[in-house]
Backbone as CSV, one residue per row, in Angstrom:
resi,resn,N_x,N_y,N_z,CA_x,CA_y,CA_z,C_x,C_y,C_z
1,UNK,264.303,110.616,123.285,264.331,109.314,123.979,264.400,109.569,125.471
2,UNK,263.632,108.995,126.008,263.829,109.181,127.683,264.616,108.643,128.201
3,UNK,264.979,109.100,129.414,266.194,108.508,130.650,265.764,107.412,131.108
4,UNK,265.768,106.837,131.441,266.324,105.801,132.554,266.679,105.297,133.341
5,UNK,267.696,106.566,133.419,268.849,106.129,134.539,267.845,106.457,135.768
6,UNK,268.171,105.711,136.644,267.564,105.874,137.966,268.692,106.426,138.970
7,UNK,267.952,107.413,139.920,269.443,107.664,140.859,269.728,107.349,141.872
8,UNK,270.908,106.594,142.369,271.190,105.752,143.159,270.554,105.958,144.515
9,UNK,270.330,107.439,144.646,269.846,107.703,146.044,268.359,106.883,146.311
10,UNK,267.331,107.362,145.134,266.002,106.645,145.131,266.493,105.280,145.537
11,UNK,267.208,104.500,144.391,267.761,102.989,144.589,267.758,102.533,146.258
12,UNK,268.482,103.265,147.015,269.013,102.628,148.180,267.605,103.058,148.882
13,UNK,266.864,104.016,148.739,265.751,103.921,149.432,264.464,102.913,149.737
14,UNK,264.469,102.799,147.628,264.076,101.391,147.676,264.426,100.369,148.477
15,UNK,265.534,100.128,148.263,265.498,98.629,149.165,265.803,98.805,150.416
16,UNK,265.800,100.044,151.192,265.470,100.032,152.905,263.836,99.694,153.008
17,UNK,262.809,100.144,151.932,261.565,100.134,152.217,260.980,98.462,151.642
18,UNK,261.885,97.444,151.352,261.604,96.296,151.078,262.505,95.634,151.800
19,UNK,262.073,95.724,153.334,262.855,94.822,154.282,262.554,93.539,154.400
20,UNK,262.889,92.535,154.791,262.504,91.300,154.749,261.432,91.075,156.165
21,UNK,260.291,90.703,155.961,258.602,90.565,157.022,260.380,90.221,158.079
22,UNK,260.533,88.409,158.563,261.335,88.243,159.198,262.815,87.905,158.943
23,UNK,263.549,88.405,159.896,264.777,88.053,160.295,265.110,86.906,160.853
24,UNK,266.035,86.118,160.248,266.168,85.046,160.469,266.887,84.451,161.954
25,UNK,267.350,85.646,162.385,267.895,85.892,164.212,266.645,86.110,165.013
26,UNK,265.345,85.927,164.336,264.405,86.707,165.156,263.837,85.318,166.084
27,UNK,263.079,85.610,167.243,263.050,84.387,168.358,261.744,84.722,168.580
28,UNK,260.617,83.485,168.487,259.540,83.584,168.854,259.172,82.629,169.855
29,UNK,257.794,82.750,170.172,257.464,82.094,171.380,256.507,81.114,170.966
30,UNK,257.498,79.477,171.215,256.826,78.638,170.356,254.762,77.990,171.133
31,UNK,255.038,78.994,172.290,254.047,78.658,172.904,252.410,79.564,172.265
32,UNK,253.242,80.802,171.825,252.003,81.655,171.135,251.418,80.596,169.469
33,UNK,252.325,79.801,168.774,251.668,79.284,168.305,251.589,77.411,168.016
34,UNK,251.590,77.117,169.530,251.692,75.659,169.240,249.861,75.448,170.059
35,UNK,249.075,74.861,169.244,247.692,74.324,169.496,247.477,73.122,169.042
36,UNK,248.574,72.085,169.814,247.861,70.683,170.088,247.485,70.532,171.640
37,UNK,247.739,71.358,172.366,247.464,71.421,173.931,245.832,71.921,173.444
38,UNK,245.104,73.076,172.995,243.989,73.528,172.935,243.346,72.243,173.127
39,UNK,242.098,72.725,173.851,240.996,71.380,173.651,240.205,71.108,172.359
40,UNK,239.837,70.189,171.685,239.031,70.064,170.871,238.083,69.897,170.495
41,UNK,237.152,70.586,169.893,235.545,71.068,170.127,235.084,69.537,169.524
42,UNK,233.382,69.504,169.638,232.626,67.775,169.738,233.057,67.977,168.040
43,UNK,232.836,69.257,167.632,232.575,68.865,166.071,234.107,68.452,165.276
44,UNK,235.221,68.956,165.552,235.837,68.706,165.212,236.446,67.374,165.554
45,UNK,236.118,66.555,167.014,236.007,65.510,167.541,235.169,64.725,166.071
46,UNK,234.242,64.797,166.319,233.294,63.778,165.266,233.931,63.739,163.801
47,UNK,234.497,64.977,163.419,234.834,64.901,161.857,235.940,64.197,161.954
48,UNK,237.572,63.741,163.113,238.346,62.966,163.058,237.226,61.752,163.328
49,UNK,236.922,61.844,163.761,236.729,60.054,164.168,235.610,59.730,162.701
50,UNK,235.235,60.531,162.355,234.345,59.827,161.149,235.318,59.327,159.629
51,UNK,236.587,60.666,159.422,237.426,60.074,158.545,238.369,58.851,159.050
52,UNK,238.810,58.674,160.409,239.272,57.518,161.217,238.248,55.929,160.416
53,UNK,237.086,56.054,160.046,236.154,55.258,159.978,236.334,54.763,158.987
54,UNK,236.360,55.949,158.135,236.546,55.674,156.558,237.706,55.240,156.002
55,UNK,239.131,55.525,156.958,240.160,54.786,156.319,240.197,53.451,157.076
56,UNK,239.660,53.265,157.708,239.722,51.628,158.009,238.680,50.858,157.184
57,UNK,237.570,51.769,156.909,236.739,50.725,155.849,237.586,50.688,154.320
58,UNK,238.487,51.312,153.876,238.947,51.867,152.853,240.163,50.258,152.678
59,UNK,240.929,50.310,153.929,241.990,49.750,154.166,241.930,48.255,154.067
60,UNK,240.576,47.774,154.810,240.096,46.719,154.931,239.685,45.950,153.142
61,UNK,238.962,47.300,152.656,238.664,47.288,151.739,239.506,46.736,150.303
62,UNK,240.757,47.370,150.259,241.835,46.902,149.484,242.936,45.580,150.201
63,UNK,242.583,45.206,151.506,243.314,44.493,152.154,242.382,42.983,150.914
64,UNK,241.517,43.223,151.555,240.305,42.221,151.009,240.435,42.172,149.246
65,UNK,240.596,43.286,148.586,240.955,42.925,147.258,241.849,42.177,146.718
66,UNK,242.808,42.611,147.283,244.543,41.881,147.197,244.285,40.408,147.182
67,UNK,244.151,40.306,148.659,243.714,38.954,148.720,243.422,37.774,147.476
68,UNK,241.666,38.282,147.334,241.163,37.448,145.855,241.863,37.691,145.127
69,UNK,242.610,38.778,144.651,243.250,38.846,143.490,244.499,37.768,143.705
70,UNK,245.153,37.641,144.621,246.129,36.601,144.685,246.087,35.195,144.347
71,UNK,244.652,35.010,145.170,243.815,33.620,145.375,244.042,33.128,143.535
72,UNK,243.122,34.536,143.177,242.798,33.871,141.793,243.771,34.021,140.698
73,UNK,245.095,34.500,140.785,246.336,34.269,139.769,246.175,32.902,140.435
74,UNK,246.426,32.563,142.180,247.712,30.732,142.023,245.815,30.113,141.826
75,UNK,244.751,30.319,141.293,243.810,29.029,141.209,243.753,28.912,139.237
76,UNK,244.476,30.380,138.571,244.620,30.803,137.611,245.701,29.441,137.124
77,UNK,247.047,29.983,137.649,248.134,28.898,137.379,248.053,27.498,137.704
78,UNK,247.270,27.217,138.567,246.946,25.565,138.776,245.670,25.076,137.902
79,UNK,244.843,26.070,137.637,243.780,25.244,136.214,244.678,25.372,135.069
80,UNK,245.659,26.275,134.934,246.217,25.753,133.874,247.271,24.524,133.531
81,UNK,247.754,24.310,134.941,248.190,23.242,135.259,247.848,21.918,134.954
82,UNK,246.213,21.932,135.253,245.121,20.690,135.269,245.542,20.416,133.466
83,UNK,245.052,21.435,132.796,245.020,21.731,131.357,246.269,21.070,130.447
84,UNK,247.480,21.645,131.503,248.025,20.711,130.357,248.885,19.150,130.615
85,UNK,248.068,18.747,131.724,248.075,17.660,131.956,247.194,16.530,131.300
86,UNK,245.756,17.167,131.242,244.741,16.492,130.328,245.309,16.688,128.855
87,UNK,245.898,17.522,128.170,246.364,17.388,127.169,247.285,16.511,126.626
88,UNK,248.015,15.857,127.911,249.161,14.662,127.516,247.921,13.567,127.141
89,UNK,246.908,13.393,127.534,246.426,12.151,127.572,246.232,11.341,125.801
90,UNK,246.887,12.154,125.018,247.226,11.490,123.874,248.430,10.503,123.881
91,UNK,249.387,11.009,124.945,250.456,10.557,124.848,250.857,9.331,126.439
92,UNK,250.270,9.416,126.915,249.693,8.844,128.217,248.220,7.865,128.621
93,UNK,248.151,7.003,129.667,247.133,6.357,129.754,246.174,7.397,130.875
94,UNK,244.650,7.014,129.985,243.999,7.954,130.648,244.325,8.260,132.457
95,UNK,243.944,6.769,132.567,244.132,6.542,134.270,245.114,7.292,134.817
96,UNK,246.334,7.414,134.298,247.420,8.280,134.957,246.778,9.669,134.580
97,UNK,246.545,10.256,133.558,246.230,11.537,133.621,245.325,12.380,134.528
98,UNK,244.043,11.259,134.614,242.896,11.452,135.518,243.642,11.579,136.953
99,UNK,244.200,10.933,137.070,245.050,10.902,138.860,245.870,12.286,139.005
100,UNK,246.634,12.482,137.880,247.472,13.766,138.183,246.590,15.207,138.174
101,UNK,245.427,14.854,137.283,244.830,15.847,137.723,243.639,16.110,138.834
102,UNK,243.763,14.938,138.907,242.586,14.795,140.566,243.428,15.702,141.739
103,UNK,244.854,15.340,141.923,245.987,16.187,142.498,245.783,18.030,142.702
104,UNK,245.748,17.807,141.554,246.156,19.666,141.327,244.483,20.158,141.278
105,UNK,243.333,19.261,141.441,242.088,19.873,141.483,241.865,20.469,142.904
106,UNK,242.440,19.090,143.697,242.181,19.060,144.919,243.006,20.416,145.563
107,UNK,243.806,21.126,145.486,245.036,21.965,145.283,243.958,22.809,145.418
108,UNK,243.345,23.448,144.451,242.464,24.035,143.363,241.351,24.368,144.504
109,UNK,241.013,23.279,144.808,239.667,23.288,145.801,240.208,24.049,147.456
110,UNK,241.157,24.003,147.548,241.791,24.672,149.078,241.740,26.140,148.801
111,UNK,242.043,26.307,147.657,242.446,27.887,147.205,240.685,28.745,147.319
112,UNK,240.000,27.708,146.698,238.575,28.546,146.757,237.823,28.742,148.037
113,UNK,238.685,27.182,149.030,237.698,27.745,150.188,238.221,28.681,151.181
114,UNK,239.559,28.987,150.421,240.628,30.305,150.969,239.907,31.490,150.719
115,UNK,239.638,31.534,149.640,238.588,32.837,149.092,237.329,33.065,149.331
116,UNK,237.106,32.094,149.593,235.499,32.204,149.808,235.283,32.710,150.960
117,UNK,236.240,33.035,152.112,235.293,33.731,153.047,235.292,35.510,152.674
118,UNK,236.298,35.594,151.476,236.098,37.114,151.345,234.992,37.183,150.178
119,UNK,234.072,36.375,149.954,233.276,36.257,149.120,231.592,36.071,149.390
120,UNK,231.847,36.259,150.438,230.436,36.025,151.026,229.342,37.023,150.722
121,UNK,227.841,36.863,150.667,227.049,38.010,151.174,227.248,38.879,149.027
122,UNK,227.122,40.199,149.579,227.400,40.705,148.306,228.602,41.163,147.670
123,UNK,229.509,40.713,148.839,231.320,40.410,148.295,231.047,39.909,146.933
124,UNK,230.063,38.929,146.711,230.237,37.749,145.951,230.643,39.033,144.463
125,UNK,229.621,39.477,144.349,229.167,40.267,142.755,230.182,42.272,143.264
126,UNK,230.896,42.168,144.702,231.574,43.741,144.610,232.959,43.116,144.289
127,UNK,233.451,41.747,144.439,234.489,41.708,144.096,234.749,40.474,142.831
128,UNK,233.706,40.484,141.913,233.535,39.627,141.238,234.152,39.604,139.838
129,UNK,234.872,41.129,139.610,235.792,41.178,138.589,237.137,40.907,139.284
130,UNK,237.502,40.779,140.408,238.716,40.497,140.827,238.653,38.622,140.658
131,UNK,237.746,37.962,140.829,237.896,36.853,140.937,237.359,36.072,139.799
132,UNK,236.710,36.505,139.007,236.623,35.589,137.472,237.354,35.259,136.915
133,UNK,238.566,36.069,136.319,239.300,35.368,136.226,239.951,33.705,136.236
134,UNK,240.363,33.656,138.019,241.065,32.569,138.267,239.558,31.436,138.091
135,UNK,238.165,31.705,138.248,236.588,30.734,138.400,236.873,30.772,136.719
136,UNK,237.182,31.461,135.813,236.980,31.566,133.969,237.794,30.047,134.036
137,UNK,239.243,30.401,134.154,240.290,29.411,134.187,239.728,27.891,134.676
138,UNK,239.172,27.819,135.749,238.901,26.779,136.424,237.829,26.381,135.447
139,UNK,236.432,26.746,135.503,235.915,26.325,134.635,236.617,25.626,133.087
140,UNK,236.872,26.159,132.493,237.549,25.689,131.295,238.527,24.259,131.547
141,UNK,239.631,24.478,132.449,239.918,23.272,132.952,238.655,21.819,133.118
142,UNK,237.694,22.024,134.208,236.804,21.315,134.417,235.723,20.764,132.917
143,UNK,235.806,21.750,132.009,235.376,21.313,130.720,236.164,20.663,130.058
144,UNK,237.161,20.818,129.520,238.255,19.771,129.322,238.230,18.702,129.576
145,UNK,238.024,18.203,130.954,238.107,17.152,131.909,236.950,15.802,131.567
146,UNK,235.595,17.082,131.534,234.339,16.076,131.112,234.553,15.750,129.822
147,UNK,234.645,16.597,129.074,234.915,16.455,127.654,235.365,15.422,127.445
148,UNK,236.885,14.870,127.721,238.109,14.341,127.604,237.156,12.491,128.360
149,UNK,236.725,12.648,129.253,236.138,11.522,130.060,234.832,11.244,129.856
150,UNK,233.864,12.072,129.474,232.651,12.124,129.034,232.308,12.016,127.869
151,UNK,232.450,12.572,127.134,232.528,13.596,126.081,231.297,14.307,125.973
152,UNK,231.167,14.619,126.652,229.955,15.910,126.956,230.468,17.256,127.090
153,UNK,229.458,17.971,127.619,229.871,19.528,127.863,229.057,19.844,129.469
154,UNK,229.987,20.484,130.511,230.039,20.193,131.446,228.992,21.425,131.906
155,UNK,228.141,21.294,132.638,226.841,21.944,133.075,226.969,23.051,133.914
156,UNK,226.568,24.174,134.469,226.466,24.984,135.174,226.489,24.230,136.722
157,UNK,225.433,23.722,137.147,225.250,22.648,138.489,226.781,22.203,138.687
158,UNK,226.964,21.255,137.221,228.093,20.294,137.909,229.328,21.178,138.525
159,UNK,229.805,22.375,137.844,230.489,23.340,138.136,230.409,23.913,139.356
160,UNK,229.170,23.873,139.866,229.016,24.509,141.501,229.064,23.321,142.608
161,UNK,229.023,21.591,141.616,228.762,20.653,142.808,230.579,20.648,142.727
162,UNK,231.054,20.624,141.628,232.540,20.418,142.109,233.181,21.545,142.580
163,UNK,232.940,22.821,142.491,233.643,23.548,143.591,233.286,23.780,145.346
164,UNK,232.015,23.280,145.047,231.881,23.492,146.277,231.884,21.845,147.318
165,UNK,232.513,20.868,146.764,232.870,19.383,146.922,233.316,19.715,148.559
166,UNK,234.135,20.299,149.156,234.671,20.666,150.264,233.917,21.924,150.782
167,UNK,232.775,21.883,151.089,231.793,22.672,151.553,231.939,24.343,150.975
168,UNK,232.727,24.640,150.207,232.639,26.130,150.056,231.681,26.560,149.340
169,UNK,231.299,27.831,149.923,230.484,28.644,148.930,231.097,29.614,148.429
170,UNK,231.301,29.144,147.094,231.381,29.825,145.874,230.339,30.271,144.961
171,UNK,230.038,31.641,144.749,228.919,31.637,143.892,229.490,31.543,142.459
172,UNK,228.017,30.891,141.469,229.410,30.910,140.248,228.376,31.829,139.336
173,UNK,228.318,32.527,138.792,227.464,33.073,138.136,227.325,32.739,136.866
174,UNK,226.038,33.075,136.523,226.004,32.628,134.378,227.015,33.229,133.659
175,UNK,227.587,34.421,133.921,228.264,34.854,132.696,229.717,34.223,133.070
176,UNK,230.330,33.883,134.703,231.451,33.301,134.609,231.271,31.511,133.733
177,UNK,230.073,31.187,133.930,230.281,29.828,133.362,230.225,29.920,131.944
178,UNK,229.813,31.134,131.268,229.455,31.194,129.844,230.896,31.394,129.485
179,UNK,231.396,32.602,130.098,232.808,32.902,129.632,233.619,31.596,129.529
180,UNK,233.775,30.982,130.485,234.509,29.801,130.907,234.528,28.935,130.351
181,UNK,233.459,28.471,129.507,233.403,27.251,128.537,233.459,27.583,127.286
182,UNK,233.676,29.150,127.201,234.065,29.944,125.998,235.092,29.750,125.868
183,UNK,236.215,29.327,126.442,237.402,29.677,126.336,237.813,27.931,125.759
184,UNK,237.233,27.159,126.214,236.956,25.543,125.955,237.868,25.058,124.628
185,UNK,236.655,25.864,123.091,237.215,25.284,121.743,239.027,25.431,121.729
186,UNK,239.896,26.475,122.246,240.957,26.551,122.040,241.912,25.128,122.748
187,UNK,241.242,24.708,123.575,241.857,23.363,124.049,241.412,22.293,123.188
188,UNK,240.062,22.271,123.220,239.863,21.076,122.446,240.333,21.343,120.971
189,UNK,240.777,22.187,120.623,241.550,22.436,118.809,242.725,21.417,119.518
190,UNK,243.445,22.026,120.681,244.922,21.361,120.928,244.957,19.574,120.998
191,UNK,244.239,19.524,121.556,243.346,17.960,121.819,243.490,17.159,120.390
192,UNK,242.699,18.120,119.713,242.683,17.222,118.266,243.829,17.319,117.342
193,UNK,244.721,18.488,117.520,246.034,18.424,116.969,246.587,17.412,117.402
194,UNK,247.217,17.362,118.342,247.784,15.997,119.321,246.963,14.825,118.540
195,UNK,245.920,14.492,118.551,245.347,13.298,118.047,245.076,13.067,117.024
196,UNK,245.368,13.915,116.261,246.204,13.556,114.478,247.392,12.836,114.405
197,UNK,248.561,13.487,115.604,250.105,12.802,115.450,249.345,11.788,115.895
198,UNK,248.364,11.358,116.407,248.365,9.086,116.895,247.780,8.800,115.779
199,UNK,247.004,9.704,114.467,246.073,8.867,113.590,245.163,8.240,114.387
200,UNK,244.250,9.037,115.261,243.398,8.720,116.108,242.184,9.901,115.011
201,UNK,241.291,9.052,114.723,240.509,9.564,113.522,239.263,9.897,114.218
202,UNK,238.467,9.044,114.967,238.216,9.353,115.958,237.714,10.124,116.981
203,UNK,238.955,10.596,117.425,238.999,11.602,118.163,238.549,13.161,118.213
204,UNK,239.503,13.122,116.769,239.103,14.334,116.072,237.659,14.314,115.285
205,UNK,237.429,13.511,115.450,235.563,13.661,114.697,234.429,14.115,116.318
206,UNK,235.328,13.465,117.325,234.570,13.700,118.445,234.836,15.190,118.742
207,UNK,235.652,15.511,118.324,236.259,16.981,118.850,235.141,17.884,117.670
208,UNK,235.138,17.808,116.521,234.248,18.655,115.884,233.231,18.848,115.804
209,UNK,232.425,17.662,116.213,230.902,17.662,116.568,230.901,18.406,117.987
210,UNK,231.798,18.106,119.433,231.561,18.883,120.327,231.621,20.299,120.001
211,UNK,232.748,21.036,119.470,232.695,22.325,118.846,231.455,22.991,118.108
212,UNK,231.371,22.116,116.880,229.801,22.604,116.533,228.776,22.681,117.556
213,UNK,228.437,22.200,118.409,227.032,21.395,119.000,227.729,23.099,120.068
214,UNK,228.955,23.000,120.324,229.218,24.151,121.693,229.243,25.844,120.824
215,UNK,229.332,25.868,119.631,229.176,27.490,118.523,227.662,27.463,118.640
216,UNK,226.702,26.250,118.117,225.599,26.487,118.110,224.978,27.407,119.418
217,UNK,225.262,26.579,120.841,224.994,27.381,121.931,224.913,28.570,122.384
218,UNK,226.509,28.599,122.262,226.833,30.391,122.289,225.894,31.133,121.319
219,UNK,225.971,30.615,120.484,225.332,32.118,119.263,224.186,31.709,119.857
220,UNK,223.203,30.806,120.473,221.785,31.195,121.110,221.765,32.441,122.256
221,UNK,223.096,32.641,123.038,223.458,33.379,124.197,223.565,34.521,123.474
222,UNK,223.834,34.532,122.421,224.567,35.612,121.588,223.147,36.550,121.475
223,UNK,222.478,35.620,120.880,221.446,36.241,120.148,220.236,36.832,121.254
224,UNK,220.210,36.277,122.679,219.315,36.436,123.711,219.882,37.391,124.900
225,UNK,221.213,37.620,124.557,221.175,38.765,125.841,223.139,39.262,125.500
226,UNK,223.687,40.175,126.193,224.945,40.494,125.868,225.996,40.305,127.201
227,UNK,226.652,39.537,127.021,227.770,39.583,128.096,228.765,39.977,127.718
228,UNK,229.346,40.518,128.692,231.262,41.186,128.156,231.700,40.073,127.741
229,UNK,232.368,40.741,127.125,234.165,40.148,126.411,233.145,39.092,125.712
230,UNK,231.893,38.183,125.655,231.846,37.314,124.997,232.156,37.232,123.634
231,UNK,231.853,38.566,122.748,232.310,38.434,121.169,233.736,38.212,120.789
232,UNK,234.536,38.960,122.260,235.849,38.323,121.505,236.184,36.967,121.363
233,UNK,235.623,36.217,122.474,235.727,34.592,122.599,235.311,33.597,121.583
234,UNK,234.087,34.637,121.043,233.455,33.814,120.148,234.420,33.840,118.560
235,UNK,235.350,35.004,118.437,236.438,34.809,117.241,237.409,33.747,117.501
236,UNK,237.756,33.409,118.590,238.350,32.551,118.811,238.073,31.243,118.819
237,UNK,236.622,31.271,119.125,235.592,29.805,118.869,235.555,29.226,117.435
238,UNK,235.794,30.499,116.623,235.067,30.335,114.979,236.964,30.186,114.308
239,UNK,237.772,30.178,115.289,238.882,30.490,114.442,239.567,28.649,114.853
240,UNK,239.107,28.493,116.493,239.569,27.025,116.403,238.705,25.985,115.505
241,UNK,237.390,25.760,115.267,236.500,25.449,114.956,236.785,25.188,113.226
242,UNK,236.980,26.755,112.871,238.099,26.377,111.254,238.857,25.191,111.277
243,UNK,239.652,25.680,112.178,240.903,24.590,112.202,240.483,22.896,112.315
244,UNK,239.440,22.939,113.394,239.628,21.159,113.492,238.820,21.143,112.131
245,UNK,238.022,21.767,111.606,237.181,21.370,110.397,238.564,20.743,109.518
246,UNK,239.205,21.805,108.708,240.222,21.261,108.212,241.244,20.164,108.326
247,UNK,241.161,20.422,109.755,241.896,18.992,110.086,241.583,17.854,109.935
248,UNK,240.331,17.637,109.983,239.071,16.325,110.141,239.281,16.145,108.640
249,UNK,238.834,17.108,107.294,238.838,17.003,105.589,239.623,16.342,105.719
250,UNK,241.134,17.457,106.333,242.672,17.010,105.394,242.593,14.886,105.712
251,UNK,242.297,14.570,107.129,242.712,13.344,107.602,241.399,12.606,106.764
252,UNK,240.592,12.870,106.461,239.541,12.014,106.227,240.635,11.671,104.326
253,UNK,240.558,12.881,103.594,240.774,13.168,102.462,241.943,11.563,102.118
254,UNK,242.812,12.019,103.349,244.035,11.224,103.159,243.805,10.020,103.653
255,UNK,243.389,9.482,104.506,241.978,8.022,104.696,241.859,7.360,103.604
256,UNK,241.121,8.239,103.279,240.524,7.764,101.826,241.251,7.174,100.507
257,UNK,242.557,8.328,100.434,243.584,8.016,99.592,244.254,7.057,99.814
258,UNK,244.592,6.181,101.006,245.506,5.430,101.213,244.425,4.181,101.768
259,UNK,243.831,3.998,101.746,242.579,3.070,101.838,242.872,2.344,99.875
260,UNK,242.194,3.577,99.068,241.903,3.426,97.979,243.479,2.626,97.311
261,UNK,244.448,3.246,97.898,245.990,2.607,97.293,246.033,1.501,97.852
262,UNK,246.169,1.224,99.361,245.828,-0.469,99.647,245.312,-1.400,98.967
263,UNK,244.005,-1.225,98.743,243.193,-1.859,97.879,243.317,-2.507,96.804
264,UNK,244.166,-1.683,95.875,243.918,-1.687,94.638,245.210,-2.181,94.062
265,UNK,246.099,-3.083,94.205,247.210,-3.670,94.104,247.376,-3.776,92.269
266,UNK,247.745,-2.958,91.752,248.255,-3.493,89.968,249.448,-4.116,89.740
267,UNK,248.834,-5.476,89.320,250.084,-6.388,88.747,250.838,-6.267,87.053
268,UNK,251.677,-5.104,87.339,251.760,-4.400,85.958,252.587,-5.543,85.008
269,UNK,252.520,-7.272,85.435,253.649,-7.847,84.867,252.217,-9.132,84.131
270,UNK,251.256,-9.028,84.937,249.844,-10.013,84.038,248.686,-8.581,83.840
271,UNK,248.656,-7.887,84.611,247.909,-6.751,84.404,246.487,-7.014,85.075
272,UNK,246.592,-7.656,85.985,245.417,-7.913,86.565,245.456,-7.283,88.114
273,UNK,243.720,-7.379,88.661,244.102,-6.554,90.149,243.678,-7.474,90.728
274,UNK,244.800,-7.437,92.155,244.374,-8.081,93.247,244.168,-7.050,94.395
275,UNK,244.052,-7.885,95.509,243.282,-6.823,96.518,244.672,-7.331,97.455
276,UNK,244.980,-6.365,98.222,246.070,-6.116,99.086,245.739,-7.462,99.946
């Protein structure tokens, strides 16, 4: 087996010959290496001032994002606002509803022409996932609205004459208005829930024909070209769409039943029928 042992003399030699580069008492001359006095050549001149360039376009750049993104959460929270104000109108006279939400449109309309100057030019389509959103929201609100007062389904045009009512330019594009009135059937399901508790029969018949007549559409969009996120919207189209169907049977079903019991009065004491 071999040694090992090392002998102390080697040892201490070693570590005289692994002195430390510097000593921490040692004093240099901060002038041999301080070069912000040196002059600075054109090229190295041009390469600051060109990254100088780039963080202000950079800066500007996310200054300007923030922004819309803000715009469009509070135009986000005030169409939803509109929304569930038109939804009382089961429980309320139209006229008041229409007024409270004329309010919070007008609200609505300050916010876009807030945004719109960071929207100009080809802002419109570089920052156009930051701002669909809160234009998805709005739209849908504004469908509601016609719906609810019309009973129509509210147009691409009319959508650009009412946002831009207070001169703004807003661009609105096809797929924000497609998305936007995609989102529609889930209100009008709420619409017709509500207008079951009045036994407003009605209502809910108006609500299922708009739904159908608005599935038919989409699946033409469907079938002619592909926009994001639209398939998920469209489960949600086919899932409210269930619902008022059923709702419309169950109320018709029960119509019918209590129609037919009115009617039909049995005098179980001569056994003859009279009519209510």
């Amino acid at each position: 087996m071999a040694d090992n042992h090392i002998p102390a003399e080697q040892t201490e030699a070693t570590r005289e010959t692994k002195k430390p580069r510097f000593n921490k008492n040692d004093k240099f001359d901060n002038k041999t290496i301080d070069h912000s006095k040196e002059p600075m050549s054109d090229s190295k001149r041009a390469i600051l001032s060109t990254f100088t360039q780039y963080r202000d376009i950079l800066d500007s750049h996310y200054d300007q994002r923030e922004r819309i993104i803000k715009c469009s959460r509070d135009i986000t929270a005030l169409s939803k606002k509109m929304v569930f104000s038109l939804l009382r109108i089961t429980q309320d006279s139209a006229e008041n509803v229409f007024r409270d939400v004329e309010i919070k449109h007008s609200v609505v309309l300050d916010l876009f022409a807030k945004v719109a100057v960071d929207l100009q030019g080809s802002n419109a389509l570089k920052y156009n996932r930051q701002a669909t959103g809160g234009l998805q929201e709005y739209i849908e609100a504004l469908g509601l609205w016609v719906f609810l007062r019309d009973n129509t389904l509210i147009t691409k045009d009319q959508v650009e004459d009412m946002v831009r009512s207070k001169g703004t330019m807003v661009t609105v594009t096809d797929e924000d208005y497609v998305l936007g009135i995609s989102d529609l059937p889930g209100e009008v399901n709420r619409y017709c829930i509500n207008a079951i508790g009045k036994s407003d029969h009605e209502a809910v018949k108006r609500s299922l024909v708009f739904l159908r007549a608005l599935k038919e559409g989409i699946n033409l969009i469907m079938c002619s070209g592909k926009i994001r996120d639209l398939h998920k919207k469209l489960e949600v189209l086919d899932s409210s769409l269930e619902k008022t169907e059923k709702a419309y049977y169950s109320m018709s079903i029960r119509d019918t039943e209590m129609h037919r019991a009115n009617i039909m009065d049995i005098d179980t004491s001569s056994g003859s029928v009279t009519a209510a």
